[in-house]
N, CA, C and O atoms as a printed pandas DataFrame, in Angstrom:
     atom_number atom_name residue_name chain_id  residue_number  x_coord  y_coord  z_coord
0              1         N          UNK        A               1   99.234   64.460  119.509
1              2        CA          UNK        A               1  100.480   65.213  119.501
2              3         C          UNK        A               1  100.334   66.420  120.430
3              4         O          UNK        A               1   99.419   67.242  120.482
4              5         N          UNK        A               2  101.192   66.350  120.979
5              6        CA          UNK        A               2  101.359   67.752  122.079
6              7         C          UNK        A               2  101.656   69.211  121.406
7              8         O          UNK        A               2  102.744   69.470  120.891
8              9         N          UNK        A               3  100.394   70.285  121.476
9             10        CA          UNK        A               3  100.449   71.375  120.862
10            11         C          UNK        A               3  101.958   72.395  121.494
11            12         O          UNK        A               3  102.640   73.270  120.960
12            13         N          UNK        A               4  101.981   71.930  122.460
13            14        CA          UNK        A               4  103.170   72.561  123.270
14            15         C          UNK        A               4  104.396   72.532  122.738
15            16         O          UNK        A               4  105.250   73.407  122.880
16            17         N          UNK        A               5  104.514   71.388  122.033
17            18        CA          UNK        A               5  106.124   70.532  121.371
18            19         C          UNK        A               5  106.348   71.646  119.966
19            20         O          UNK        A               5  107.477   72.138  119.955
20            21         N          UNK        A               6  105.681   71.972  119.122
21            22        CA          UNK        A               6  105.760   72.616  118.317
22            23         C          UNK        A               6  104.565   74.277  118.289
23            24         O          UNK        A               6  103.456   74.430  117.779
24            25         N          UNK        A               7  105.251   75.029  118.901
25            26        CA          UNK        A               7  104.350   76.306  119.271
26            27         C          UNK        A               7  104.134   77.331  117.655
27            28         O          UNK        A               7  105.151   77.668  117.050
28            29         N          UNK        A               8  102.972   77.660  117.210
29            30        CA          UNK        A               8  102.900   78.284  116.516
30            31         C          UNK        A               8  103.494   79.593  116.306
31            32         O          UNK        A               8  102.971   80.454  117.013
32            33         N          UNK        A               9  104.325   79.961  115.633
33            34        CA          UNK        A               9  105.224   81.686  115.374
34            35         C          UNK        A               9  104.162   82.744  114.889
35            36         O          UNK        A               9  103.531   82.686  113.833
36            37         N          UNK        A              10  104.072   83.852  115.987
37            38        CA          UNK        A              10  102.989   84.348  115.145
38            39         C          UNK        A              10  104.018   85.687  113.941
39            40         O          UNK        A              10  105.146   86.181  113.963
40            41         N          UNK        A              11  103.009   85.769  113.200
41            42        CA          UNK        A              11  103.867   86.241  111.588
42            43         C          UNK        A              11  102.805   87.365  111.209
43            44         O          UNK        A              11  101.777   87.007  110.635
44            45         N          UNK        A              12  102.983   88.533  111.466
45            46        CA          UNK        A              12  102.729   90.083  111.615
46            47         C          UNK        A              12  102.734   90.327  109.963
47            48         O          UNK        A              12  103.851   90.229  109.455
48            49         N          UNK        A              13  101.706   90.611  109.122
49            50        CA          UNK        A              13  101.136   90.691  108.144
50            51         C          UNK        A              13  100.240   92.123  107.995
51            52         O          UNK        A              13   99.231   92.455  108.616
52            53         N          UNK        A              14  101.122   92.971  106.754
53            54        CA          UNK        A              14  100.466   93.843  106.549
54            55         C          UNK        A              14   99.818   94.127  105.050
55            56         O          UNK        A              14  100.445   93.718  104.073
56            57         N          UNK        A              15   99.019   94.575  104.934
57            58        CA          UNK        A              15   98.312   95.008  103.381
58            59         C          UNK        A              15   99.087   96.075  102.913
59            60         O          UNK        A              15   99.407   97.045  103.601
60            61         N          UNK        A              16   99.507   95.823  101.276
61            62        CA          UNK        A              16   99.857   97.327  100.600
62            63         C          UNK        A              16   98.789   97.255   99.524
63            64         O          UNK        A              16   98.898   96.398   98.647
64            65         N          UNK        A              17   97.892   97.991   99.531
65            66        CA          UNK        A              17   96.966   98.130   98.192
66            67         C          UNK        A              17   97.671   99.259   97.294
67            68         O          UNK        A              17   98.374  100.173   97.722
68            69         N          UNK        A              18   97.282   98.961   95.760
69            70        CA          UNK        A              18   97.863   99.803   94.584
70            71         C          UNK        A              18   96.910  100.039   93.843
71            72         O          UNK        A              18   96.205   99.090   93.501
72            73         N          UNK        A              19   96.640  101.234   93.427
73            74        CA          UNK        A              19   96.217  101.592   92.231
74            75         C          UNK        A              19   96.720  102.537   90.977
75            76         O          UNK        A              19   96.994  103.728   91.124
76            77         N          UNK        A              20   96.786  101.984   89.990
77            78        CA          UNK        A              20   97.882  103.347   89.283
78            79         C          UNK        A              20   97.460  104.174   88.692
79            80         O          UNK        A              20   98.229  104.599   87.830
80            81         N          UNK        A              21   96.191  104.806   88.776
81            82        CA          UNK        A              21   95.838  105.777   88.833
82            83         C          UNK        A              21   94.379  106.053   90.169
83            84         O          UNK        A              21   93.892  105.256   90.971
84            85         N          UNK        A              22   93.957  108.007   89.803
85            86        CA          UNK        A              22   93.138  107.871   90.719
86            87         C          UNK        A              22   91.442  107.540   90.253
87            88         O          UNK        A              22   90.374  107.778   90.817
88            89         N          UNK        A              23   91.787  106.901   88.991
89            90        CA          UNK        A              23   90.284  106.904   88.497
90            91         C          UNK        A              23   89.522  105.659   89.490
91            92         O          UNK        A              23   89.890  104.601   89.999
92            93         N          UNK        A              24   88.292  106.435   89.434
93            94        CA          UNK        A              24   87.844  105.565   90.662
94            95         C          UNK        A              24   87.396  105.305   91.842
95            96         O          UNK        A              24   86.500  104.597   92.302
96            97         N          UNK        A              25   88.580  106.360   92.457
97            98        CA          UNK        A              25   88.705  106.034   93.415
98            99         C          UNK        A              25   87.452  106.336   94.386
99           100         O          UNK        A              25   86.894  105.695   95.276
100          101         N          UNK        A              26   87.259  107.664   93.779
101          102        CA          UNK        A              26   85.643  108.299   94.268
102          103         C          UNK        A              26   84.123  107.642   94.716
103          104         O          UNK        A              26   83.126  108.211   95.163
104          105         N          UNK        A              27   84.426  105.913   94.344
105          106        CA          UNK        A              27   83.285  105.254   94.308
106          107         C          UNK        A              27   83.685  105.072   95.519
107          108         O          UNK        A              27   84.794  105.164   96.047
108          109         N          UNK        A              28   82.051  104.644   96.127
109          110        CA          UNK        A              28   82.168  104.232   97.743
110          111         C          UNK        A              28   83.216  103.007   97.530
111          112         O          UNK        A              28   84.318  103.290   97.998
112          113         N          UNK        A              29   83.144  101.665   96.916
113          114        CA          UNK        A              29   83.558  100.976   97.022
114          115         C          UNK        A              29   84.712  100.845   95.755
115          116         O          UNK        A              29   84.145  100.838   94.662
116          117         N          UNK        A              30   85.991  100.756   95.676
117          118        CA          UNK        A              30   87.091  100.590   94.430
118          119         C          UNK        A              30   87.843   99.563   94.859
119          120         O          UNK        A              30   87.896   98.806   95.828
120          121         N          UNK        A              31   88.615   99.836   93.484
121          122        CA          UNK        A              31   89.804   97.914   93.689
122          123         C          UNK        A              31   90.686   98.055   94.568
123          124         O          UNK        A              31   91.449   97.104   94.740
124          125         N          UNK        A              32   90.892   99.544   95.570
125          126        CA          UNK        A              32   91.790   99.050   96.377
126          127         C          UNK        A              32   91.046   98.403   97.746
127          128         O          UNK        A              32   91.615   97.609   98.495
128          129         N          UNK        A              33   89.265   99.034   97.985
129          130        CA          UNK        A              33   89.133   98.417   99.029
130          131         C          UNK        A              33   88.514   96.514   98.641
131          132         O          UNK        A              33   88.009   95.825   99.527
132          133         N          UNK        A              34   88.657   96.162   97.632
133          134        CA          UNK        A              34   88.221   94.473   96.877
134          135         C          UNK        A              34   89.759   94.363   97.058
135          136         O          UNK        A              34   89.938   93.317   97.682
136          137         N          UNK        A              35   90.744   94.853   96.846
137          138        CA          UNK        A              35   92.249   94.949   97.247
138          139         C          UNK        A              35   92.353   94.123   98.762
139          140         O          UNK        A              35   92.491   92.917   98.962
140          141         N          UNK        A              36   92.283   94.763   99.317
141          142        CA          UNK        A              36   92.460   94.807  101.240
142          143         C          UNK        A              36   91.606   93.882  101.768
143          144         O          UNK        A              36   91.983   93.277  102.772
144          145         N          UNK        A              37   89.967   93.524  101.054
145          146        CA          UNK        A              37   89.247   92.637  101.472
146          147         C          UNK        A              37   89.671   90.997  101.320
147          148         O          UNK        A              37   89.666   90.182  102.242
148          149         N          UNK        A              38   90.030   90.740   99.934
149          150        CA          UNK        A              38   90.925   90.017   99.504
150          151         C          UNK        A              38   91.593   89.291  100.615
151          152         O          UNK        A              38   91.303   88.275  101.246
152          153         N          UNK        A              39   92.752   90.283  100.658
153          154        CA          UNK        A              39   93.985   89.939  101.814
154          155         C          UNK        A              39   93.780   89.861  103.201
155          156         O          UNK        A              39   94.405   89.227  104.051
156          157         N          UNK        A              40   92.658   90.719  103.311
157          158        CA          UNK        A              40   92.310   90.352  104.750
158          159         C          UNK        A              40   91.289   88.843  104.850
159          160         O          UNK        A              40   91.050   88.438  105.988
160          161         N          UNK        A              41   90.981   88.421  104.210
161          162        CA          UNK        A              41   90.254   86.983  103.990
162          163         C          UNK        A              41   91.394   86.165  103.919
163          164         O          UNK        A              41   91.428   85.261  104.753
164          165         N          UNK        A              42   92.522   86.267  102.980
165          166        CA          UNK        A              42   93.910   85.080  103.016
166          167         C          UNK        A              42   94.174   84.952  104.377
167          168         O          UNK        A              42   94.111   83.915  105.038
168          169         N          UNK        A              43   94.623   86.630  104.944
169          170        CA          UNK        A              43   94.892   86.341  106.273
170          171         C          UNK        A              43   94.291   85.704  107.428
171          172         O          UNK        A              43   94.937   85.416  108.436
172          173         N          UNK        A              44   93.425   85.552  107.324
173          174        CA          UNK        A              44   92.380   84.733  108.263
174          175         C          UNK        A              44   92.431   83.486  108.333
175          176         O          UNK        A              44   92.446   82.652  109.239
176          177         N          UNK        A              45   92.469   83.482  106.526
177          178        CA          UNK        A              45   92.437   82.059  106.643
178          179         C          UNK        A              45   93.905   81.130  106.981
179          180         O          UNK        A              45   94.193   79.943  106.824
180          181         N          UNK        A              46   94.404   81.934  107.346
181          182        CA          UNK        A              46   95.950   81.530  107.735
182          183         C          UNK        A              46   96.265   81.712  109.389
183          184         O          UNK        A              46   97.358   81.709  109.957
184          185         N          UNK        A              47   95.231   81.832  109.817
185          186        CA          UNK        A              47   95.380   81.870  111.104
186          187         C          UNK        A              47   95.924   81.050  111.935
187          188         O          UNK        A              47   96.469   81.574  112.907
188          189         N          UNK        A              48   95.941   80.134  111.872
189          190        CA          UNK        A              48   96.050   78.490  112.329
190          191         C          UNK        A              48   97.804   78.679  112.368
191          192         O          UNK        A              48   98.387   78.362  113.405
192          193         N          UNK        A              49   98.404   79.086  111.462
193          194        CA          UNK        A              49   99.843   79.049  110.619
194          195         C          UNK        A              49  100.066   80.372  111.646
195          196         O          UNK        A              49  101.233   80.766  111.659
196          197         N          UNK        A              50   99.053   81.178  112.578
197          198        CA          UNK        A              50   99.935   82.004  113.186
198          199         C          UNK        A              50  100.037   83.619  112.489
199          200         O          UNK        A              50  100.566   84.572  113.061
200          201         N          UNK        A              51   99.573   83.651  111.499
201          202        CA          UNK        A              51   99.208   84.710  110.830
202          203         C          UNK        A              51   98.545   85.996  111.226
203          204         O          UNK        A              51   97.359   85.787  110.970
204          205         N          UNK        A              52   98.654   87.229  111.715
205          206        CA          UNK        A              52   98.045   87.828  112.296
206          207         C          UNK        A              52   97.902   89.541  111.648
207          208         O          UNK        A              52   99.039   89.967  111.446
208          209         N          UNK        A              53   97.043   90.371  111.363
209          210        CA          UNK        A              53   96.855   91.578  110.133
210          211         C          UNK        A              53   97.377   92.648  111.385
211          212         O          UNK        A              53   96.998   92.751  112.551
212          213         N          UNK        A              54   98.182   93.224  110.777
213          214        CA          UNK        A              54   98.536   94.656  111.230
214          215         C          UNK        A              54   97.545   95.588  110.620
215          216         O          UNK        A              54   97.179   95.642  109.446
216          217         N          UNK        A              55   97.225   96.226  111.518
217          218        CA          UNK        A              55   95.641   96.892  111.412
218          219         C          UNK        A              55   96.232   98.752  110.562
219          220         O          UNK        A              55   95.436   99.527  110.033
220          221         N          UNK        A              56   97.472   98.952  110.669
221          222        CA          UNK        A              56   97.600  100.294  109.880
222          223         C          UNK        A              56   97.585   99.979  108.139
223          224         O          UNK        A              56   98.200   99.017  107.677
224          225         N          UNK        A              57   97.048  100.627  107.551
225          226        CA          UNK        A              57   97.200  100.442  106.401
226          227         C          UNK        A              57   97.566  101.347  104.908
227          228         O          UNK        A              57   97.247  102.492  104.588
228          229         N          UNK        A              58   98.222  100.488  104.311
229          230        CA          UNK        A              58   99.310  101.231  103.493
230          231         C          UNK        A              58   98.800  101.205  102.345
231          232         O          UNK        A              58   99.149  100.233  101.676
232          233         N          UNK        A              59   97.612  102.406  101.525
233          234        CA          UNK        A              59   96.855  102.457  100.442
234          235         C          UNK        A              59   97.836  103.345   99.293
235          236         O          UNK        A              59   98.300  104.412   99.693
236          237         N          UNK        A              60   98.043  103.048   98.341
237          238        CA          UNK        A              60   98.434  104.149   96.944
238          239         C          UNK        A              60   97.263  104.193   96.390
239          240         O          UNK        A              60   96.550  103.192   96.457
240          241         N          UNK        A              61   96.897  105.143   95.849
241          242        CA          UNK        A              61   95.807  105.291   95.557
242          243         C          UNK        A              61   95.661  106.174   93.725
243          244         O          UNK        A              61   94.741  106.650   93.061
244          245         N          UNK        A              62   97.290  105.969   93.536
245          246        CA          UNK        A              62   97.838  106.539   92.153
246          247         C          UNK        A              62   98.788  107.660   92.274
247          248         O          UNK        A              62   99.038  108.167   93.368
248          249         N          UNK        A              63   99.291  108.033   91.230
249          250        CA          UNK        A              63   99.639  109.146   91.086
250          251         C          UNK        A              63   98.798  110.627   90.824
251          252         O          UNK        A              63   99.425  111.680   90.705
């Protein structure tokens, strides 16, 4: 099949990590950055589909 006939759309993907509070957050490593790692692994693996991570990122980190 001709890759040309059907061109992949690329699809601009960004992370919002949440946490609802700030306990935590202080550790080198917390659930928002197992958050972002996560999603940045889906996104990858969606590459093929055109998928591509917008590199600014949008952390809450609580109230």
């Amino acid at each position: 099949m001709d890759q040309r006939a059907n061109p992949v759309r690329r699809q601009r993907c960004a992370i919002y990590t949440r946490k609802s509070s700030e306990e935590g957050l202080e550790q080198e490593f917390n659930s928002l950055h197992a958050q972002r790692e996560a999603c940045e692994a889906y996104i990858a693996s969606q590459r093929s589909e055109g998928w591509v991570l917008v590199r600014d990122q949008y952390d809450d980190g609580g109230i």
